[in-house]
Legacy VTK file of the C-alpha trace (Angstrom):
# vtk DataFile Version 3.0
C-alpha trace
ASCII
DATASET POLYDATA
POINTS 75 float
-20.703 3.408 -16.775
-17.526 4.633 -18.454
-14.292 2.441 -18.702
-12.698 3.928 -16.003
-15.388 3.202 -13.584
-15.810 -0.264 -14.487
-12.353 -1.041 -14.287
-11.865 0.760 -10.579
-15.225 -1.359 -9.911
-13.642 -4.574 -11.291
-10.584 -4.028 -9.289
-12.151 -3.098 -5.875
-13.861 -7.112 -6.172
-10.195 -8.571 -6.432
-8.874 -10.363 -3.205
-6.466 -8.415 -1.957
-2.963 -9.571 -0.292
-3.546 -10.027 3.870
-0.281 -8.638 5.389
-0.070 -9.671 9.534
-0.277 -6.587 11.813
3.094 -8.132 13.096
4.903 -7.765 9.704
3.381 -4.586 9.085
4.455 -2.870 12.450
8.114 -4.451 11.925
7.885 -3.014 8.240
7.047 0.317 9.853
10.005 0.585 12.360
12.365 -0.339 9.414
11.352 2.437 7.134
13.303 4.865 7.972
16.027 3.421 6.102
13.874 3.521 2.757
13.049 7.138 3.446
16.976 7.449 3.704
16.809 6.392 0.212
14.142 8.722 -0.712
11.374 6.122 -0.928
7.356 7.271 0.101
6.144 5.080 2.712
3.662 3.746 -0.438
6.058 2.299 -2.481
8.464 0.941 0.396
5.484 -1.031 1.616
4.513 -1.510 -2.341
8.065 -2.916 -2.562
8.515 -4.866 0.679
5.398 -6.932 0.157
5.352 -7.332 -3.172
1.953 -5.450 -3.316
0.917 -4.411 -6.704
-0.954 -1.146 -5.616
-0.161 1.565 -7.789
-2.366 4.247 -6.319
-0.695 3.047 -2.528
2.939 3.283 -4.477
2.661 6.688 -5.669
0.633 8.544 -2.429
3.752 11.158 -1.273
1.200 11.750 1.837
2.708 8.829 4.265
-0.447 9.446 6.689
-2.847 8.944 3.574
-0.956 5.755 2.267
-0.778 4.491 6.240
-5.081 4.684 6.178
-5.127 3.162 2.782
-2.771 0.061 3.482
-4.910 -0.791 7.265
-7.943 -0.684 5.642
-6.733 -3.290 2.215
-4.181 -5.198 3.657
-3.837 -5.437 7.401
-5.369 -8.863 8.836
LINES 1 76
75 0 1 2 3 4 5 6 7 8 9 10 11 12 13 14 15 16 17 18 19 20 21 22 23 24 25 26 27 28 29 30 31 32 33 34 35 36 37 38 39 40 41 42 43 44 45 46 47 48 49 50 51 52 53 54 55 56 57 58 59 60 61 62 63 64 65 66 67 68 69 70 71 72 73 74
């Protein structure tokens, strides 16, 4: 097992932040003004909830980042 593997293992065991389906689906309607701004749907959400996700933060692909965030964070 490189580094690299046992890191991504290490971090995959971390508890991850629970984010209500309520805040998320308020989060989602109010987006559009941080795509405005320029901002991936990643690293608005990254930014809003004070999630320290790098991999979410830096997806361009908003459907990609969208799977990603329901299946780590949503409650």
């Amino acid at each position: 097992m490189n580094a690299f593997t046992h890191m991504a293992s290490f971090l995959d065991k971390l508890p991850k932040q629970q984010i209500s389906k309520q805040d998320y689906e308020v989060f989602c309607k109010e987006y559009i003004f941080d795509q405005l701004r320029g901002k991936s749907f990643g690293r608005a959400f990254c930014e809003r909830f004070d999630v320290n996700d790098t991999v979410i933060s830096l997806l361009f692909d908003e459907d990609i980042a969208r799977e990603m965030i329901k299946e780590n964070y949503l409650q």
